[in-house]
N, CA, C and O atoms as CSV, one atom per row, in Angstrom:
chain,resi,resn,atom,element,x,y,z
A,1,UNK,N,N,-5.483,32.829,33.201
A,1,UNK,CA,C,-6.024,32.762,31.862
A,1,UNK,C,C,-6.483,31.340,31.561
A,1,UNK,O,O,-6.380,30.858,30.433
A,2,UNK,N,N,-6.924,30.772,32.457
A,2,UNK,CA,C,-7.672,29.254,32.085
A,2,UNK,C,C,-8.644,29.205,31.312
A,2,UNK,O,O,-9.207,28.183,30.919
A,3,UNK,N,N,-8.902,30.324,31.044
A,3,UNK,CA,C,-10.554,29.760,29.556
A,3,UNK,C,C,-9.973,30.625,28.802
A,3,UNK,O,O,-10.934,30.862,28.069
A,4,UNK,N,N,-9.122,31.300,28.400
A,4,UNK,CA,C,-8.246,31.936,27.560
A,4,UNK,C,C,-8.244,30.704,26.449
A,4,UNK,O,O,-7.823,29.562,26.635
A,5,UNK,N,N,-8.928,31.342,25.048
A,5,UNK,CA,C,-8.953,30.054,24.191
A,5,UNK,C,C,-8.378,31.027,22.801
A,5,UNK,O,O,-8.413,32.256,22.737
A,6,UNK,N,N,-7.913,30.184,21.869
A,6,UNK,CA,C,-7.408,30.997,20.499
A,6,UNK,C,C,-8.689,30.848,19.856
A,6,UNK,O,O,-9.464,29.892,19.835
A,7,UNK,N,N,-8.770,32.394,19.155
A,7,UNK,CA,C,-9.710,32.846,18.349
A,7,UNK,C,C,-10.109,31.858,16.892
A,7,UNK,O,O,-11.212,31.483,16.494
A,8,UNK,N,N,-8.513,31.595,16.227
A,8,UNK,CA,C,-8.783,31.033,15.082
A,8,UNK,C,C,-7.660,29.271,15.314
A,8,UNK,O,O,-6.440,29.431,15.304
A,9,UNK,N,N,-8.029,28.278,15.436
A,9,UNK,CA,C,-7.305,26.796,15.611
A,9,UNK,C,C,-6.688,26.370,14.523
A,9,UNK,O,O,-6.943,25.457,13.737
A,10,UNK,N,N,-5.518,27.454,14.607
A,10,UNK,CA,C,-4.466,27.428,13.563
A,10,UNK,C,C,-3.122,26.971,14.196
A,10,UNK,O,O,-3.008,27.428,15.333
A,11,UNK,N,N,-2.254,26.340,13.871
A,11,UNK,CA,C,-1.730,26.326,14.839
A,11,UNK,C,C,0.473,25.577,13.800
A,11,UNK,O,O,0.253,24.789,12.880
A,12,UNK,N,N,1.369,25.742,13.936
A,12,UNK,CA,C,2.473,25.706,13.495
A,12,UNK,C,C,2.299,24.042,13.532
A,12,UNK,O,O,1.590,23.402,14.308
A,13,UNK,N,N,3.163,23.529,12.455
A,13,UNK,CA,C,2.939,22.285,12.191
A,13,UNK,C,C,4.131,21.514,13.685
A,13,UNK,O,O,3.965,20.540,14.420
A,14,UNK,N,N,5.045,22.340,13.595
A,14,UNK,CA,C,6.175,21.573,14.832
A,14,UNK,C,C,6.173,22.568,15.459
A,14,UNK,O,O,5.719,23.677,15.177
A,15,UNK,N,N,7.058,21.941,16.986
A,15,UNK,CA,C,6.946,22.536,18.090
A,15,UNK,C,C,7.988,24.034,18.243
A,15,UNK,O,O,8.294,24.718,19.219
A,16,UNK,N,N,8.225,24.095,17.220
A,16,UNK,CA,C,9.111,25.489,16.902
A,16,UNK,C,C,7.882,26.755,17.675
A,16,UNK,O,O,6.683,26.976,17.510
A,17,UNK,N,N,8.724,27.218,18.352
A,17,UNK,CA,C,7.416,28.701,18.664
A,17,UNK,C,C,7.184,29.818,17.899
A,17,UNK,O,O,6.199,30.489,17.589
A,18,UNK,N,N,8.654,29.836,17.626
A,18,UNK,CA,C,8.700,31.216,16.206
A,18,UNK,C,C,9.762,30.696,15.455
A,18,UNK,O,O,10.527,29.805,15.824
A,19,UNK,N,N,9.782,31.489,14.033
A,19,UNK,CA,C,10.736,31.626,12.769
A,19,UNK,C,C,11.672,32.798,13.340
A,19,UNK,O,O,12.829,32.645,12.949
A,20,UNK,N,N,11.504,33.877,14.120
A,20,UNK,CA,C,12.541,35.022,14.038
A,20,UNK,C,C,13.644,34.907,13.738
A,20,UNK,O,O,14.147,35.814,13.073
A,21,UNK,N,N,14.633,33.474,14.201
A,21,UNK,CA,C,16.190,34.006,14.557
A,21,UNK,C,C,16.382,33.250,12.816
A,21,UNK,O,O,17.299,33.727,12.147
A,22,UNK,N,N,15.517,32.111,12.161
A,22,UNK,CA,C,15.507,31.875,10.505
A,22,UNK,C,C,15.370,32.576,9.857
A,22,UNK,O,O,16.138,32.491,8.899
A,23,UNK,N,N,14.000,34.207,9.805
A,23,UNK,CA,C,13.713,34.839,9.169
A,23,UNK,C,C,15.155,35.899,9.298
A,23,UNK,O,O,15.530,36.445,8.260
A,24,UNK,N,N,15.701,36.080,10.221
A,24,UNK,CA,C,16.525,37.163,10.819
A,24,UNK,C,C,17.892,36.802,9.641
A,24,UNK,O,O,18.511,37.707,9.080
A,25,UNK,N,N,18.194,35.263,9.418
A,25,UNK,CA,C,19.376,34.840,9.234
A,25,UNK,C,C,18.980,34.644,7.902
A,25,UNK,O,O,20.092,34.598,7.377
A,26,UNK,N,N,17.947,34.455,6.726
A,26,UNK,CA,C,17.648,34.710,5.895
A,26,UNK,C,C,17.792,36.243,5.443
A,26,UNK,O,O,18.637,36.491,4.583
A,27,UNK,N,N,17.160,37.093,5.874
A,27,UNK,CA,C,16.932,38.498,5.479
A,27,UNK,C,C,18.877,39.345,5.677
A,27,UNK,O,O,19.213,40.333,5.023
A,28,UNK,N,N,19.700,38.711,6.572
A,28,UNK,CA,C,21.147,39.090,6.357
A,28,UNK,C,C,21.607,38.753,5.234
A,28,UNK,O,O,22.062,39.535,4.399
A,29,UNK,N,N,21.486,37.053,5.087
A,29,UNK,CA,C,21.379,36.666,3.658
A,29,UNK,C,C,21.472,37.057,2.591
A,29,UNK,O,O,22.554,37.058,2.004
A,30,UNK,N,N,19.819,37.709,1.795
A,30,UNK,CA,C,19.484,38.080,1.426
A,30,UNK,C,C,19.941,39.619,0.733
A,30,UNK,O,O,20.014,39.971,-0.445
A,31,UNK,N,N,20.207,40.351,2.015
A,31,UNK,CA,C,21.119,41.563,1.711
A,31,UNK,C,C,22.213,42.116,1.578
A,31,UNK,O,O,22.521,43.171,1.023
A,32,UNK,N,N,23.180,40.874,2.455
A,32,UNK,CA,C,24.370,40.847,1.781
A,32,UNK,C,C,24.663,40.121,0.115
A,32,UNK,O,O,25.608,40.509,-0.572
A,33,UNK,N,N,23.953,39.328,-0.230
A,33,UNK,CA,C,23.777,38.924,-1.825
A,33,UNK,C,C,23.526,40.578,-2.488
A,33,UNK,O,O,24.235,41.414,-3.049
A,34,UNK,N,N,22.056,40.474,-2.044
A,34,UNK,CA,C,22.071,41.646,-3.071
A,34,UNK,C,C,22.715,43.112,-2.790
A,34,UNK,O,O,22.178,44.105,-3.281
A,35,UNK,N,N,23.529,43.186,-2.229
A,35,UNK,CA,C,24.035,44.140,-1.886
A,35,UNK,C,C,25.357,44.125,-2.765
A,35,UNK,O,O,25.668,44.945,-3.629
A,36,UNK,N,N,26.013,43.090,-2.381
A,36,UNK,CA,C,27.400,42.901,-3.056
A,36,UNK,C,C,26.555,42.577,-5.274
A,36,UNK,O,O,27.105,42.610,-6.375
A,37,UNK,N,N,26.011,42.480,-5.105
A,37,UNK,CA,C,25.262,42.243,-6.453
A,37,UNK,C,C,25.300,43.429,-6.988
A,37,UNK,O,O,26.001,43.589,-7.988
A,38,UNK,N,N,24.616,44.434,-6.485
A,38,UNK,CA,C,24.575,45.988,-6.654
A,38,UNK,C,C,25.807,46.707,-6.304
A,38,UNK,O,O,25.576,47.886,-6.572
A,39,UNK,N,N,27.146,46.580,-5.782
A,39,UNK,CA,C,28.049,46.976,-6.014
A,39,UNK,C,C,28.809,47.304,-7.447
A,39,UNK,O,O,29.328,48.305,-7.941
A,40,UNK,N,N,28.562,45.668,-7.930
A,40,UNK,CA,C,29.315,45.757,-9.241
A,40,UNK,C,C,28.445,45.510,-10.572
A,40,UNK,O,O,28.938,45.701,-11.684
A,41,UNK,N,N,27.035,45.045,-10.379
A,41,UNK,CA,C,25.919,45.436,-11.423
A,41,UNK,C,C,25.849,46.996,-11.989
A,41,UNK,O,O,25.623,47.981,-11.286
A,42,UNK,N,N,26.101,46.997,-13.463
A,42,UNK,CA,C,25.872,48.222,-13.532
A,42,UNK,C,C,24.092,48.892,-13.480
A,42,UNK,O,O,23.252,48.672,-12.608
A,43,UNK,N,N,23.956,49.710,-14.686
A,43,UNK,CA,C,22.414,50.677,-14.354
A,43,UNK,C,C,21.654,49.750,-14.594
A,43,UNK,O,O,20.588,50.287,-14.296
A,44,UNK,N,N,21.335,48.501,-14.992
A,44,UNK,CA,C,20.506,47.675,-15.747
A,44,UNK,C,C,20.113,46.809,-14.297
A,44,UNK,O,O,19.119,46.083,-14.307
A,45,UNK,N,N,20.725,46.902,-13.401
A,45,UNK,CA,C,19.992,46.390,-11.855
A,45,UNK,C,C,18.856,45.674,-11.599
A,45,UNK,O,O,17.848,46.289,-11.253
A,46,UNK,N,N,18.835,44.408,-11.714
A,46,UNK,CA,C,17.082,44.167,-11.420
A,46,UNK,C,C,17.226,42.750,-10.075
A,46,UNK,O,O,17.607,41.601,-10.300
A,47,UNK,N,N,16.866,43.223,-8.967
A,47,UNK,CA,C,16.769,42.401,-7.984
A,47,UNK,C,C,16.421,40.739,-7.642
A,47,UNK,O,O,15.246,40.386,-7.536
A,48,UNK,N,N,17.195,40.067,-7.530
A,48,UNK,CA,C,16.348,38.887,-7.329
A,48,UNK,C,C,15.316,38.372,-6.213
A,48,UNK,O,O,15.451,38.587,-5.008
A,49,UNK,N,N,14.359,37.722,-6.754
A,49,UNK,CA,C,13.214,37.013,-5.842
A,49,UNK,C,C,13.479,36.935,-4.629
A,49,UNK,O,O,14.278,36.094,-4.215
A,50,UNK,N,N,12.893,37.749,-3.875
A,50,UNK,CA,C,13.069,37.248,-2.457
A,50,UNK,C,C,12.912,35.847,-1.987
A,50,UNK,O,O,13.042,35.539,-0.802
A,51,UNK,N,N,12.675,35.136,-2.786
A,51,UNK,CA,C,12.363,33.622,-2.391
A,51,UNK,C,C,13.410,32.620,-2.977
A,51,UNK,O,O,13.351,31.393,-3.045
A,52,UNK,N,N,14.734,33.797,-3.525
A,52,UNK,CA,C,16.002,32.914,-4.144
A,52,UNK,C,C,16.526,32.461,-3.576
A,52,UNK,O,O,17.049,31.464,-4.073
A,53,UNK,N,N,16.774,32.684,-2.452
A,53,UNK,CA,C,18.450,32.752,-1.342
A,53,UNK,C,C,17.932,31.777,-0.024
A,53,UNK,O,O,18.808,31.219,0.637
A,54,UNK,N,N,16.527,31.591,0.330
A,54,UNK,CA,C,16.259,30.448,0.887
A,54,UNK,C,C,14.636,29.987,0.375
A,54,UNK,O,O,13.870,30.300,-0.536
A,55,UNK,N,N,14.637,28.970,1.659
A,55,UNK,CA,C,13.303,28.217,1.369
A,55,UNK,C,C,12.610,27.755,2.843
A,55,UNK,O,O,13.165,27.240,3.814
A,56,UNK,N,N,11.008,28.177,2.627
A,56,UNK,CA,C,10.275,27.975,3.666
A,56,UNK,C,C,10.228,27.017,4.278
A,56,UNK,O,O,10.140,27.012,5.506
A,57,UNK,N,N,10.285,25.794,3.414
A,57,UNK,CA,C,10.276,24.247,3.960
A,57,UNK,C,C,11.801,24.349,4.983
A,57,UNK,O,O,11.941,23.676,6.004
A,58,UNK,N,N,12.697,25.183,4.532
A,58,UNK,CA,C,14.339,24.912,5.281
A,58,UNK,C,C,14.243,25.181,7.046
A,58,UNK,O,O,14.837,24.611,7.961
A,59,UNK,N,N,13.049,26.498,7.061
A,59,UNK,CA,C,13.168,26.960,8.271
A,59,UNK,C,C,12.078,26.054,9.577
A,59,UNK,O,O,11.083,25.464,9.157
A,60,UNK,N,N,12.312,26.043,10.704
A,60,UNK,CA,C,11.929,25.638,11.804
A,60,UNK,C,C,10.342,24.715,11.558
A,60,UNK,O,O,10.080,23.512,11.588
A,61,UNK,N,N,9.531,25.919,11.318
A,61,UNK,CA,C,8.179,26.204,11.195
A,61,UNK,C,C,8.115,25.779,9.606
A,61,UNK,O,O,8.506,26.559,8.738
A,62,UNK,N,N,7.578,24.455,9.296
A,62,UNK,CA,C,6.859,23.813,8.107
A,62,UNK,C,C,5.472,24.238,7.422
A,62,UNK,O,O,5.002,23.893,6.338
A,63,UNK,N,N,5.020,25.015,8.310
A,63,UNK,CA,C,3.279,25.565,7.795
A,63,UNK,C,C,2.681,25.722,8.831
A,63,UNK,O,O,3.040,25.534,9.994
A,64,UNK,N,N,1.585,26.135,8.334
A,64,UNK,CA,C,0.675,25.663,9.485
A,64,UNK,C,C,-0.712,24.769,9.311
A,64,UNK,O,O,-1.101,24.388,8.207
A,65,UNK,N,N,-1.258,24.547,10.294
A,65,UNK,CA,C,-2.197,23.272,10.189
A,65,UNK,C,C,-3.449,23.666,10.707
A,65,UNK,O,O,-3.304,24.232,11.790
A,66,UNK,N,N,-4.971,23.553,10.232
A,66,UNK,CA,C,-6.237,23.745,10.939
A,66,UNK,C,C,-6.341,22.981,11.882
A,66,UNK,O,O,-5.713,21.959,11.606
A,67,UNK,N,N,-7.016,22.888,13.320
A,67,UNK,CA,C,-7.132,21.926,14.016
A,67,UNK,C,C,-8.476,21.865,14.533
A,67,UNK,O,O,-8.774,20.890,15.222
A,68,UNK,N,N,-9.230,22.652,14.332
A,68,UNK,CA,C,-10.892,22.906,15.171
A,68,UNK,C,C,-11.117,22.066,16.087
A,68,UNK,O,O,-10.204,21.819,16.874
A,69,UNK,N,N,-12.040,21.591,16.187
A,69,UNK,CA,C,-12.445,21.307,17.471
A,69,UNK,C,C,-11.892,19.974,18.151
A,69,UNK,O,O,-11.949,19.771,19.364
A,70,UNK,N,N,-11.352,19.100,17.226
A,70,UNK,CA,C,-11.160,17.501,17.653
A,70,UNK,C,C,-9.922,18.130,18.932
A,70,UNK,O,O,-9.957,17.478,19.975
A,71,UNK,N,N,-9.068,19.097,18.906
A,71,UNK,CA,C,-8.268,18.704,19.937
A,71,UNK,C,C,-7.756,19.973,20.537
A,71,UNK,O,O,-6.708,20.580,20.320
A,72,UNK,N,N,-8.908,20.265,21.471
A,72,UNK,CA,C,-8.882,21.298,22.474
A,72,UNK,C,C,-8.128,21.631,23.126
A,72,UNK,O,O,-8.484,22.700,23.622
A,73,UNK,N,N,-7.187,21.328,23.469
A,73,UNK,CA,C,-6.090,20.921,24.507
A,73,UNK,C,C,-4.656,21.968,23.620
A,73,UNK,O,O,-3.694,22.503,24.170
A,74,UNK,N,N,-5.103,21.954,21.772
A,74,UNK,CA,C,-4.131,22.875,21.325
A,74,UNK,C,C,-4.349,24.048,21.126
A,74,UNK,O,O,-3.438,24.829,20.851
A,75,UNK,N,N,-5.748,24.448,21.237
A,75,UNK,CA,C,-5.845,25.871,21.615
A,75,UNK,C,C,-5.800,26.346,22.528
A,75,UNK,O,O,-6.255,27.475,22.347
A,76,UNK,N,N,-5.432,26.185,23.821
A,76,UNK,CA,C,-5.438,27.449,24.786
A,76,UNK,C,C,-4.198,27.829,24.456
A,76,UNK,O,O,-3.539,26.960,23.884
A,77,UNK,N,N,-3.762,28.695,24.611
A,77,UNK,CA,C,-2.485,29.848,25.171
A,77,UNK,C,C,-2.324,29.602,26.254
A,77,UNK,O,O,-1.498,30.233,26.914
C-alpha cells in the first residue's frame, strides 16, 4: 500500500491511535451514575448530559487537526 494516501488530511492532534478503552471507561461511568440515580429517583426522572461525568479535553485524543498538503508524510496509512 505505498501510494495508499488518506482521502481527507485530518488527522488526531497526539499520537494516541484511538479513544476506545477512554470512551469505554467513560460510558461505564456514565451508566453506573445514572443507573444508581434511577434506582432511587422517583417518576420525575430526567437524565443528565451525557457530557456531565467526563470531558473530551480529559481523554487521550485532544481533537483533531487539518493538515493538507504542507506535510505528506502524515497522510499515508
Amino acid at each position: 500500500m505505498s501510494r495508499s494516501r488518506r482521502k481527507t488530511p485530518i488527522r488526531g492532534i497526539t499520537t494516541a491511535e484511538t479513544e476506545a478503552e477512554d470512551k469505554a471507561i467513560w460510558h461505564r461511568r456514565h451508566r453506573r451514575i445514572e443507573d444508581a440515580r434511577l434506582k432511587t429517583a422517583g417518576p420525575d426522572f430526567v437524565a443528565h448530559h451525557r457530557n456531565q461525568h467526563s470531558s473530551t479535553w480529559v481523554m487521550d485524543k485532544d481533537g483533531k487537526q487539518y493538515f493538507g498538503s504542507r506535510y505528506p508524510e502524515l497522510l499515508r496509512k
